[in-house]
ROFI-540291 format. One line per field, with one value per residue (C-alpha): residue in one letter; x, y, z. Coordinates in steps of 0.25 Angstrom, whole numbers, plus 2048, in hexadecimal, padded with zeros to 3 digits. Example, Ala and Ser with C-alpha at 12.3 -4.5 7.8 and 13.67 -1.06 7.14 Angstrom:
# ROFI-540291
type: c(A S)
east: c(831 837)
north: c(7EE 7FC)
up: c(81F 81D)
# end
This chain:
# ROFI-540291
type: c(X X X X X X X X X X X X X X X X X X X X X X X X X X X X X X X X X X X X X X X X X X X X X X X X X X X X X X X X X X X X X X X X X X X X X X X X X X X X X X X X X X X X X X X X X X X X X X X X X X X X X X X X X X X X X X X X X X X X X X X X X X X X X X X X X X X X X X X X X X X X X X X X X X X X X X X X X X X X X X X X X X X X X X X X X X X X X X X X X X X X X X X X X X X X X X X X X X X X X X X X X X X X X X X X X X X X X X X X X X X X X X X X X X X X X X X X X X X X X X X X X X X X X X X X X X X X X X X X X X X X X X X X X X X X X X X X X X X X X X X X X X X X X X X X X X X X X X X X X X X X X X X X X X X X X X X X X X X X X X X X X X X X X X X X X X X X X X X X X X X X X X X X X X X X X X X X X X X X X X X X X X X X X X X X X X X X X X X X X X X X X X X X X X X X X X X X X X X X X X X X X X X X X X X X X X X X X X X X X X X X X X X X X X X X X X X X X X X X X X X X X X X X X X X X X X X X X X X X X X X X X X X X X X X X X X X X X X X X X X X X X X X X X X X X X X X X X X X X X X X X X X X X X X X X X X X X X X X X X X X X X X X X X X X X X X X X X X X X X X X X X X X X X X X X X X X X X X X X X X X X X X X X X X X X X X X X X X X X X X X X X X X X X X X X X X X X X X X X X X X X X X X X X X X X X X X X X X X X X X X X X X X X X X X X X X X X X X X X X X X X X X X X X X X X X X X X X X X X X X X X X X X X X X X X X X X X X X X X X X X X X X X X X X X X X X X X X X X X X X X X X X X X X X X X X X X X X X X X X X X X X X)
east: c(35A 350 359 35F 34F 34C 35A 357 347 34C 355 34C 343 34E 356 348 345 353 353 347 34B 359 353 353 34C 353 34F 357 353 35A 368 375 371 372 366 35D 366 35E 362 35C 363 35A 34D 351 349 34D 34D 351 35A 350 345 34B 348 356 363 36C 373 37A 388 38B 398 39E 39A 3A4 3AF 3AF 3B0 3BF 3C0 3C8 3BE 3B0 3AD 3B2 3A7 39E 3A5 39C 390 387 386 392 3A0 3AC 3BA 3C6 3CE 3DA 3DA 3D8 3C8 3CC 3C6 3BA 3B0 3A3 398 38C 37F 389 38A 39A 39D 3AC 3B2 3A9 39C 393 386 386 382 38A 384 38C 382 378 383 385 394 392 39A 395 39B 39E 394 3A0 3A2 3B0 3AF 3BB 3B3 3AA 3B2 3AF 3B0 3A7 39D 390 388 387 379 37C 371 373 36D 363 35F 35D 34F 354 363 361 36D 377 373 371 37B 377 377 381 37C 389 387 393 395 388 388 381 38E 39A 3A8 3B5 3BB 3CB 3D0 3E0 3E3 3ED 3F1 3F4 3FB 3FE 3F1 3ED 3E0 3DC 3CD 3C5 3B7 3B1 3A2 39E 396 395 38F 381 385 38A 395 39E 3AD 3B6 3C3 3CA 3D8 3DD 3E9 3EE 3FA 3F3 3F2 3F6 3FF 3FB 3ED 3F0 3E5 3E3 3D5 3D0 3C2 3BB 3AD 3A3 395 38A 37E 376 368 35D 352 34D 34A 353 363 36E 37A 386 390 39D 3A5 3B2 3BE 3CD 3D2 3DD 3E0 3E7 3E0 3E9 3E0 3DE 3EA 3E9 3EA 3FB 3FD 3F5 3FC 408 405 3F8 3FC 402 3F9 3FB 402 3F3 3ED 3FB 3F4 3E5 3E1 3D3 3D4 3C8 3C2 3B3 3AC 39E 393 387 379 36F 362 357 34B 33F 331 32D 32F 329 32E 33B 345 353 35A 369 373 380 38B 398 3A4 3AE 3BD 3C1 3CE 3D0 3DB 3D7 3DD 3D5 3DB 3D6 3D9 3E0 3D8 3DD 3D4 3D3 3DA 3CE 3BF 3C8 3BE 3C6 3CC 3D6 3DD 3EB 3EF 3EE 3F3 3E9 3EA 3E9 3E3 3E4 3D9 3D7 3C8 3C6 3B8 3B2 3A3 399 38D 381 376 368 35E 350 348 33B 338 329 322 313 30F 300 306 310 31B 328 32B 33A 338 344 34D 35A 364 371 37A 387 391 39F 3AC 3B2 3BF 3C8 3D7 3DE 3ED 3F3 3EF 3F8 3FE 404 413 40F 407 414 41D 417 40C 401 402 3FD 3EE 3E2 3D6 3CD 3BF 3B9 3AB 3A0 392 388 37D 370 36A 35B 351 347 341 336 338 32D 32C 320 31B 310 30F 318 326 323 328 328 334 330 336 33A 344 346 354 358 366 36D 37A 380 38E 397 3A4 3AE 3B9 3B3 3A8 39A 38E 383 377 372 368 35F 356 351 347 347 33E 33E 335 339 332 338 330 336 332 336 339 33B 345 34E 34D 349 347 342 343 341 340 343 342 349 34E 35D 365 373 374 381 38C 392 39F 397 391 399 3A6 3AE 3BC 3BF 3CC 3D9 3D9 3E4 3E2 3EC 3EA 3EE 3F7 3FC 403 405 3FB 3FD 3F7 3ED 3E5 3D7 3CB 3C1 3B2 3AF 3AB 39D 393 386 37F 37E 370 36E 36F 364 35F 353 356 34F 353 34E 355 353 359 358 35C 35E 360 365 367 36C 379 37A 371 372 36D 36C 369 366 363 361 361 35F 362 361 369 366 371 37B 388 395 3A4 3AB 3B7 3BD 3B3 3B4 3A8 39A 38F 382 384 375 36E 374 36E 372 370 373 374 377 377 37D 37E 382 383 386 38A 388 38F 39D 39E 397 398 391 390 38D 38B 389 386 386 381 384 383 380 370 373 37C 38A 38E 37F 37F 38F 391 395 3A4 3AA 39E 3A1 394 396 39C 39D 3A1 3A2 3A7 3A8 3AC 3AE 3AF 3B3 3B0 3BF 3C0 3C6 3BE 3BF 3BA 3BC 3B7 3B5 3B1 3B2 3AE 3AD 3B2 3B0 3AD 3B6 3B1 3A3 3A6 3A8 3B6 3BE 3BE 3C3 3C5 3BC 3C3 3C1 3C8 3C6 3C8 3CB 3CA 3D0 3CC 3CE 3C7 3CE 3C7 3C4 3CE 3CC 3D7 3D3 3DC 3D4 3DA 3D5 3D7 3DC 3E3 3E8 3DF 3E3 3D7 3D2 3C3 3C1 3C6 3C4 3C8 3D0 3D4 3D2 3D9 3D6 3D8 3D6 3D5 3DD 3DB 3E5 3E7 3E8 3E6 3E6 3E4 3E4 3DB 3DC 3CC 3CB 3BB 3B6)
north: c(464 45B 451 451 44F 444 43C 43E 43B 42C 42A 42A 420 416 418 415 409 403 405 3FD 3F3 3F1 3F2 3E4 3E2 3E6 3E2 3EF 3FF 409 40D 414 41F 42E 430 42B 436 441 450 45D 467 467 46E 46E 462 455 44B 440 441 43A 442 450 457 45D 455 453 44A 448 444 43D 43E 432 433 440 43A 42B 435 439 449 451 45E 45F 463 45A 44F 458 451 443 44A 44D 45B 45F 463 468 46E 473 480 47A 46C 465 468 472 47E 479 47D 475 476 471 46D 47A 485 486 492 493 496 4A1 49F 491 48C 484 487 47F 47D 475 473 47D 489 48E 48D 495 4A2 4AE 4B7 4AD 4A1 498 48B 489 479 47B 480 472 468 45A 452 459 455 44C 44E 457 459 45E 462 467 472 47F 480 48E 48B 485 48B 498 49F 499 48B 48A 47D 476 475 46F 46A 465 460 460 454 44D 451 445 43D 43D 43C 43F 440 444 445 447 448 44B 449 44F 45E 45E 45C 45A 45D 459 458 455 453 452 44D 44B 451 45B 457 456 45F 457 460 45E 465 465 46A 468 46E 46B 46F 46D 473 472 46A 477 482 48D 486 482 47F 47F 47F 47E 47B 478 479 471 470 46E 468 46F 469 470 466 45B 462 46E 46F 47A 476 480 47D 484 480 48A 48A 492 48F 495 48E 493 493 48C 494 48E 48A 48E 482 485 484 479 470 474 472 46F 472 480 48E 499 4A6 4AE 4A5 4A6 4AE 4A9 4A3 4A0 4A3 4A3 4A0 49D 49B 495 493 491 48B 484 482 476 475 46B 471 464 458 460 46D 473 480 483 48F 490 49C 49B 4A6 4A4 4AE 4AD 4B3 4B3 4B7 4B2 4B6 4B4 4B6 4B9 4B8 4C0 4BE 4CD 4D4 4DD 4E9 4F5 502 50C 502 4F9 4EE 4E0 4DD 4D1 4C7 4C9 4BC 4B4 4BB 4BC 4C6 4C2 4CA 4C5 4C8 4C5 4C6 4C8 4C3 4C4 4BE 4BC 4B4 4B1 4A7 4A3 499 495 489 484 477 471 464 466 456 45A 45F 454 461 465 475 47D 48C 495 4A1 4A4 4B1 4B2 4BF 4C0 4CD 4CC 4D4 4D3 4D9 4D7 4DC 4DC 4D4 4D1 4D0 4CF 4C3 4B6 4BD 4C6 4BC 4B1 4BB 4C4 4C6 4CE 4DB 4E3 4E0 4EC 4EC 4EC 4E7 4EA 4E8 4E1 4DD 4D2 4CA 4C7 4BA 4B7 4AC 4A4 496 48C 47E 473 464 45E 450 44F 441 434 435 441 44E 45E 467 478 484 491 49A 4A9 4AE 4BF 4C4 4D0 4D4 4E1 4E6 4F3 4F3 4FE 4FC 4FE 506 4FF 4FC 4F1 4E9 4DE 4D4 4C8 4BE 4B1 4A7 498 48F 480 474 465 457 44A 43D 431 425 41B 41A 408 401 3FE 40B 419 424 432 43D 44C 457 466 475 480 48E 493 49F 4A4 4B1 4B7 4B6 4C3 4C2 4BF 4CD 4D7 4CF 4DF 4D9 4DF 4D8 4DE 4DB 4DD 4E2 4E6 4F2 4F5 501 504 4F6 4F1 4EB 4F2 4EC 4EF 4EC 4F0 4ED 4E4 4E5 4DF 4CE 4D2 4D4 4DA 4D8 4C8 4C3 4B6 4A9 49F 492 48B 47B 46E 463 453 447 43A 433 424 41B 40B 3FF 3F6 3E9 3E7 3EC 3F7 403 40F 41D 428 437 43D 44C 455 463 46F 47C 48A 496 4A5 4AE 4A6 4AC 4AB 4B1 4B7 4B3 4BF 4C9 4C2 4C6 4BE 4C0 4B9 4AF 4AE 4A1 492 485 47A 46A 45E 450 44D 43C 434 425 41F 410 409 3F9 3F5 3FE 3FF 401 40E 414 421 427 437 43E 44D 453 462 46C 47A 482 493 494 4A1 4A8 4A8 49A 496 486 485 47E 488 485 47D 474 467 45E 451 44C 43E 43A 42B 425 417 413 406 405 3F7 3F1 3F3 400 404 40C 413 41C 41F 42C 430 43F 440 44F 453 45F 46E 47A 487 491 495 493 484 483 47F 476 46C 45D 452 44B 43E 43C 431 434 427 427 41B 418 40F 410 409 40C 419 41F 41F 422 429 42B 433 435 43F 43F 431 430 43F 445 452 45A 469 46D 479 485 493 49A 4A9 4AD 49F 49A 48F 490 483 47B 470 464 45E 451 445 44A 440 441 438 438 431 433 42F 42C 42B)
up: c(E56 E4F E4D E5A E60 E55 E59 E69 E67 E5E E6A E76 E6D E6A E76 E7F E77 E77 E85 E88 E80 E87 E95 E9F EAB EB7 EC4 ECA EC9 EC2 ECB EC9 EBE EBE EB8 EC5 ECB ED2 ECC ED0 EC4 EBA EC1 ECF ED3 ED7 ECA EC6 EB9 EAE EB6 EB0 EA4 EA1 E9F EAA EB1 EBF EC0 ED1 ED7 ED4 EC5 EC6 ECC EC2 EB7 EB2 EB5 EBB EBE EC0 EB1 EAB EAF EA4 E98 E9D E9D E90 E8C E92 E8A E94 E8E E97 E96 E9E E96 EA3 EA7 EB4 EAA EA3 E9A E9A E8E E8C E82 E78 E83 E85 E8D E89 E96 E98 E9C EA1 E9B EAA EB6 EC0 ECE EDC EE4 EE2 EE1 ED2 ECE EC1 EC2 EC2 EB7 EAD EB0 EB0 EBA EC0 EC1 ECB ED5 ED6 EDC ED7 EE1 EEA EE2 EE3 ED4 EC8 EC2 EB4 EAD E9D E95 E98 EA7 EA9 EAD EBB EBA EB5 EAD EA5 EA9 E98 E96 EA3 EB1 EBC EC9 ED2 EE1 EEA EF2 EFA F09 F0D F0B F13 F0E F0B EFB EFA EEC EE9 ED9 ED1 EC3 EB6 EB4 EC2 EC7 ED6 EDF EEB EEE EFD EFD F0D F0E F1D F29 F33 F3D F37 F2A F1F F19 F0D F0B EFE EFA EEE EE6 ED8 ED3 EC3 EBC EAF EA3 E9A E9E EA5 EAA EB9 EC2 ED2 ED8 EE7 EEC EF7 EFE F05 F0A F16 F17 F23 F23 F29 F2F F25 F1A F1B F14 F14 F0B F0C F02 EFD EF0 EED EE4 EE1 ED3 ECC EBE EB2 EA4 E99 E8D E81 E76 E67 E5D E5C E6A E6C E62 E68 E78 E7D E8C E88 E8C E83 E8A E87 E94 E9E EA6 EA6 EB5 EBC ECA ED1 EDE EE1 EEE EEE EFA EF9 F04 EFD F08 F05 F0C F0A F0E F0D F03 EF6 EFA EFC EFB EF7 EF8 EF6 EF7 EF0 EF2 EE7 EE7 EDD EDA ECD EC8 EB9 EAE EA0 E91 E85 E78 E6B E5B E59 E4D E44 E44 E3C E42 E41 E44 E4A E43 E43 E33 E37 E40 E45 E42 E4D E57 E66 E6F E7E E89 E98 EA1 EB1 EB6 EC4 ECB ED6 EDA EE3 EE0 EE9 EE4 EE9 EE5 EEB EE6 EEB EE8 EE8 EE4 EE1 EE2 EDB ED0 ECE ECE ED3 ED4 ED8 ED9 EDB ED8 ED8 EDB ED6 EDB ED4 ED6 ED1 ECE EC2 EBC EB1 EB1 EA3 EA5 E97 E8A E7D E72 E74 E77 E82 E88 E88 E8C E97 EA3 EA5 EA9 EB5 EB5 EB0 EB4 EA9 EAD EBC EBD ECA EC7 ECA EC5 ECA EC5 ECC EC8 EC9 EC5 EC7 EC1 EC2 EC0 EBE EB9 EB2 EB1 EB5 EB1 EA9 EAF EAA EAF EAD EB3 EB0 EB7 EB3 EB5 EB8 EB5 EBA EB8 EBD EBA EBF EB6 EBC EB1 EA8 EAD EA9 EB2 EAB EB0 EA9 EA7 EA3 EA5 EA2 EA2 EA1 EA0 E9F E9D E9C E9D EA2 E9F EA6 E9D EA1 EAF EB5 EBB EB0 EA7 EAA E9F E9D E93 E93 E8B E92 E8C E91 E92 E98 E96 E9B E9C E9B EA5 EAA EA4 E98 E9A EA1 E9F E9B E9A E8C E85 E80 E72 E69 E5A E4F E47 E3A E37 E2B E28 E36 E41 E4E E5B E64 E70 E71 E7C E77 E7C E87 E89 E8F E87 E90 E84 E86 E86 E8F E86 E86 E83 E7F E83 E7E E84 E83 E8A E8F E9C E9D EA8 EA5 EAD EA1 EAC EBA EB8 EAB EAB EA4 EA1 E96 E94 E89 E85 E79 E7A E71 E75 E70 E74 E71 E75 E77 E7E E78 E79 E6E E6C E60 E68 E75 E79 E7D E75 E72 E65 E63 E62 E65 E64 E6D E6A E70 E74 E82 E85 E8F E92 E9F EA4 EB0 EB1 EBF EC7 EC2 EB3 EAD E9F E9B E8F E8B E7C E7B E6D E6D E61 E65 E5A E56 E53 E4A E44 E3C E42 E43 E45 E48 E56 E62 E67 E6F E6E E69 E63 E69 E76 E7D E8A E90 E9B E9F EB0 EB6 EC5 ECB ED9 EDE EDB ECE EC6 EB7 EAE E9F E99 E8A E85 E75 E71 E62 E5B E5F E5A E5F E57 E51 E42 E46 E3E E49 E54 E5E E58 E61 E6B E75 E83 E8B E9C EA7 EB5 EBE ECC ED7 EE5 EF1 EFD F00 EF6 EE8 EDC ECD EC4 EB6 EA9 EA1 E92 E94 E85 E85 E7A E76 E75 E76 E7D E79 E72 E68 E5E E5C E4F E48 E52 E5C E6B E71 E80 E7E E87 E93 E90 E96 EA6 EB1 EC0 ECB ED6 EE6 EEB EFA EFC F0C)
# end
C-alpha cells in the first residue's frame, strides 16, 4: 500500500504540472464532459461529479446505447473497477465483481437501485439484470467501493443509481433485433402525456435458443410511470417495472469436455432452470418547503415467484466404516444431487429524507430512516441425485419435500449526512448511519424455530478540494474514509437444504456405496463482514483547444475486510474466511475531437488477496489483477456511425492455493450504425475475431469446472426514433 500512495502521490504532481504546460488559451468554456454532470448517489445531495469525495461516475442514455452490448450488464466491463463473467457464455446470466468482492453467483457486494426502488432480492441479495430494461433507461450513477454509510447493507462493493426514461420528453422508441443462436426481441418504449401528466410506457420480450446446449432463454417485461405534480413545489411519481423469465442454465464443462465441445452441457445440469417472476411498484413523494428545504418519502412494494432447479456436484470420498472420518478420493467420480427451491416473497420498503441548507454555516444537511419488511416462503423438494450414467439415461423421480420453512427480516435504519465548506473550493462530507437486523424463521420440515440478529454502524468522512477551477481546465482531488458491512443473506443463514452426498465404504476388500445427508448450507453462526475503506482520487476536466477536450479520473483505494463470507465448495457450506485486504487502481481517460470522434480509455488493477491464515497473501478467485478497457467511436454528419471495443483480462485464480487458473485473454467488440430519418440501423459484433475464452470457473477434486465463452455473437438491430 505504501508504494501504491507514493506511485498515486508522483502522479498527481507530474500529471498536474504537464497539464498546465499543455493547456492553450480557449476563447470557449468547458462543454461536452461527464464530469460537469450533476449526480446525487454518493451523499444524496446534488453534486457535481469533481465536487464528490467518492469515485463515481454517470453514464447518459446515449453513452449505453453507442456501446456494443447486448444486456445491460455488460456496459460494466467499460467502466474501472468493474469485472463481469457469464454462466450462459453469452452475458443473459452475469456475474459482476468489483474492487475483489466476487460473489460467485450467490450473493451481491451491490446494491442496485431503478429509480429509487432497490432491485436486490431478498434472500440472496442478488440482482436479476433481466428485470432492468435498457432502453428504458435515462442515466446510471455508478458509484465504487464502501457506502454503507448512506446505503446501508451489503452496499460494500459499490452502489448503482439507474433512472428510467425522463418524463419531461415525449417520444416513441421501437426496437426489432435478432441475431445469433436464434435470437430475436422485440422492445417499445412510449414517453408522452396525459392530459397534463407526463407518463411513460414500456414493454419488451427476448427470446435465444442459446449459445450451449440446454441454456435457452425467454424474458417478458414491461412497466411504466406517472408524473402527478402537486402545486409548484409538490411531485407524485408512480412507477412500475416487472418481468417473467424462464432460462435454462448450461453449468459449467470439466477441462475434457471442454476440449471436446465448448457448446455441449453436461447431463449433471439437464434439469437446471430459473424461472421467475417479479413485480415491482413503488411511489416516491417530493415536496420543497421552500428553496433550502425539502422532503422525500418513497414506498416501494416488490413481490417475487420463484421456482429454480439446481444441481450441486461433490468429489465422493472414501471414508472409514466406523468414524466415518474421510481417508481418500474415489477417483474422480462426482455425485450429482438436483434440487427445486420454491420461493415466495413480499417486501414493502420505506424511506424519509429531509433535506436543509443552513447558508450561515456554509452547510448542506439530509436526515432519514429507513424500514425494510421482507416475509417469504421457502421450500426445497429433493428430485434426482446420482453419477454421470444415471443422470444421461433417466429423469427425476417424484419430487420429496425435504425443506419447508417461512420467515422474515426486519431491516430499520437510520442516517445523517452533511456537506459543509469550510472554505472556497474546499468542501468536508460526514455522516453516520446505524443499521438494525432481524431476521425470524419458522421451519416445519424439519422442525426448528430461530431469531436472529445484528447491527451496524457506519461512519464516513471525506474532503473534496477543487483546485483549479477556469475555463480551460477544472481539477479536484479527494481523500474519503469509511466504514460498510454486509451482513449475511438469509440463505446464507438459514439456507437448511442439506445435499445427498454419496461416499464409498470399505468392506473387507470392496467399496460399497452410500448416500448420506450433509449438514445443512446455512450457517447461523455468520458474523456480518466488514470494511474499513481508504480511498484518494483525482478528477480533471481539460479544454486542450477549440475542438479536443478531455477528461481523467483516477482512484486509489485500500480496503480491509474482517469476516469475510465465503462458500465452501468440499464442505459446501458458508463460513467467515477471517481477514482480506482489498487494493487497487481504478483510472480512466476519456476525449472528445469536436463532436464526432471520441476515444476513452479504462485501467483497473485489483489485489484481493487472504489477510491471514494458510493462503495468507495468495489472491482470492476469480479475481484477476489487471483489466483494460477502450473504446474508440466515430460518428459522421450523414449518418453512419461506429464503434470499436477492446477488453484485455489477465490470468485468474480458481482455487486458493493459487495453482490453477484461467490464461489472460483480449476481444475486441464493433458496432455499425446508420440513421436515415427517423429510423436507425446497428448491427454489433461481439467477439469480433472469435476468441476462445473462459470467465470463470472452479475446482472439485483437482479438477477444473469451467464457463467457457460463446464466441463470436452478432445481432442486428431496426431502431425507430419519433
Amino acid at each position: 500500500m505504501k508504494n501504491l500512495l507514493i506511485i498515486s502521490i508522483l502522479y498527481l504532481t507530474i500529471f498536474h504540472a504537464s497539464i498546465r504546460a499543455q493547456l492553450l488559451n480557449s476563447a470557449d468554456s468547458l462543454s461536452e464532459y461527464t464530469l460537469d454532470e450533476i449526480i446525487i448517489t454518493p451523499d444524496k445531495f446534488n453534486n457535481y461529479t469533481y465536487s464528490s469525495a467518492s469515485s463515481v461516475e454517470k453514464i447518459k442514455k446515449e453513452k449505453i446505447s453507442s456501446i456494443p452490448i447486448t444486456h445491460l450488464a455488460e456496459l460494466f466491463n467499460y467502466i474501472p473497477g468493474y469485472i463481469i463473467s457469464s454462466v450462459d457464455g453469452v452475458g443473459g446470466l452475469p456475474i459482476i465483481s468489483t474492487r475483489g468482492f466476487y460473489g460467485g453467483g450467490e450473493s451481491e457486494y451491490l446494491s442496485v437501485y431503478l429509480d429509487g426502488k432497490q432491485v436486490n432480492d431478498l434472500l440472496n441479495g442478488l440482482v436479476n439484470w433481466n428485470f432492468i430494461n435498457p432502453n428504458n433507461i435515462d442515466h446510471i450513477e455508478v458509484m465504487k467501493g464502501g457506502a454503507s454509510p448512506i446505503y446501508g447493507n451489503a452496499a460494500i462493493g459499490g452502489v448503482l443509481n439507474i433512472s428510467s426514461s425522463n418524463l419531461k420528453k415525449k417520444y416513441l422508441n421501437i426496437n426489432l433485433k435478432g441475431g445469433s443462436f436464434s435470437s430475436y426481441g422485440l422492445s417499445i418504449l412510449s414517453n408522452n402525456h396525459y392530459f397534463s401528466l407526463p407518463y411513460n410506457l414500456y414493454a419488451s420480450f427476448d427470446k435465444r435458443n442459446g449459445a450451449r446446449n440446454h441454456s435457452n432463454y425467454k424474458n417478458y417485461s414491461f412497466g411504466g410511470s406517472i408524473l402527478i405534480s402537486s402545486g409548484k413545489l409538490s411531485t407524485f411519481r408512480i412507477s412500475t417495472n416487472n418481468h417473467v423469465i424462464k432460462s435454462e442454465v448450461p453449468g459449467p464443462l470439466d477441462s475434457e469436455t471442454l476440449f471436446r465441445n465448448r457448446s455441449f452441457s453436461i447431463p449433471y445440469y439437464k434439469f437446471d432452470i430459473n424461472d421467475e417472476q417479479r413485480y415491482n411498484v413503488g411511489v416516491i413523494f417530493k415536496s420543497k418547503f421552500s428553496e433550502k428545504s425539502s422532503i422525500d418519502l418513497s414506498l416501494i412494494y416488490n413481490k417475487s415467484n420463484l421456482n429454480n432447479i439446481r444441481t450441486f456436484m461433490n468429489a465422493i470420498p472414501i471414508v472409514d466404516p466406523i468414524t466415518f472420518a474421510q481417508i481418500g478420493i474415489y477417483d474422480t467420480t462426482l455425485y450429482g444431487d438436483t434440487k427445486r427451491n420454491q420461493q415466495k416473497i413480499n417486501r414493502i420498503s420505506s424511506e424519509i429524507k429531509y433535506y436543509s441548507e443552513i447558508p450561515l454555516l456554509n452547510t448542506r444537511l439530509i436526515l432519514g430512516g429507513e424500514a425494510n419488511y421482507g416475509s417469504y416462503n421457502n421450500k426445497y423438494y429433493d428430485l434426482f441425485n446420482g453419477f454421470y450414467s444415471d443422470y444421461e439415461s433417466n429423469n427425476y423421480h417424484e419430487e420429496i419435500l425435504s425443506v419447508d420453512g417461512e420467515g422474515n427480516r426486519l431491516n430499520s435504519a437510520l442516517f445523517i449526512n452533511t456537506e459543509i465548506e469550510i472554505l472556497s473550493h474546499l468542501k468536508l462530507f460526514a455522516g453516520v448511519r446505524y443499521d438494525y437486523i432481524n431476521d425470524k424463521y419458522d421451519n416445519f420440515l424439519p422442525d426448528s424455530s430461530l431469531k436472529i440478529s445484528s447491527s451496524a454502524y457506519s461512519p464516513k468522512i471525506g474532503i473534496n478540494f477543487n483546485y483549479a477551477h477556469s475555463k480551460d481546465y477544472v481539477a479536484s482531488i479527494y481523500i474519503n474514509v469509511n466504514k460498510s458491512f454486509k451482513a449475511p443473506t438469509i440463505n446464507q443463514l438459514l439456507d437448511f437444504k442439506e445435499l445427498n452426498f454419496g461416499v464409498f465404504v470399505p468392506i473387507g476388500p470392496d467399496k460399497i456405496f452410500q448416500s448420506i445427508k450433509a449438514d445443512p448450507f446455512g450457517n447461523t453462526l455468520l458474523k456480518p463482514q466488514k470494511s474499513i475503506n481508504y480511498e484518494i482520487g483525482t478528477y480533471q476536466m481539460m479544454q486542450f483547444s477549440d475542438d479536443l477536450n478531455g477528461e481523467l479520473s483516477f482512484a486509489l483505494y485500500h480496503t480491509e475486510v474482517r469476516d469475510e463470507i465465503d462458500f465452501d465448495l468440499m464442505s459446501f457450506k458458508y463460513g467467515n474466511i477471517n481477514e482480506s485486504l482489498h487494493q487497487g487502481i481504478e483510472a480512466g481517460l476519456k476525449l472528445n475531437f469536436k463532436s464526432y470522434l471520441q476515444l476513452f480509455l479504462n485501467y483497473t488493477y485489483t489485489r484481493a488477496i487472504f489477510a491471514n491464515g494458510t493462503y495468507k497473501n495468495n489472491q482470492l478467485k476469480n479475481i484477476p489483477k489487471h483489466y483494460i478497457s477502450s473504446g474508440l467511436s466515430y460518428i459522421s454528419s450523414i449518418g453512419i456511425s461506429a464503434m470499436l471495443a477492446m477488453r484485455a483480462l489477465d490470468e485468474t485464480y480458481i482455487d486458493d492455493e493459487n495453482l490453477n487458473y484461467l490464461p489472460g485473454y483480449i476481444i475486441f467488440d464493433t458496432q455499425l450504425g446508420y440513421k436515415f430519418n427517423a429510423f436507425q440501423l446497428i448491427l454489433k459484433i461481439k467477439n469480433l475475431f472469435n476468441i476462445k475464452y473462459n470467465s470463470s470457473g472452479y475446482m472439485i477434486n483437482d479438477e477444473q469446472y469451467l464457463f467457457p465463452n460463446a464466441g463470436r455473437f452478432m445481432s442486428l438491430n431496426l431502431v425507430y426514433n419519433y
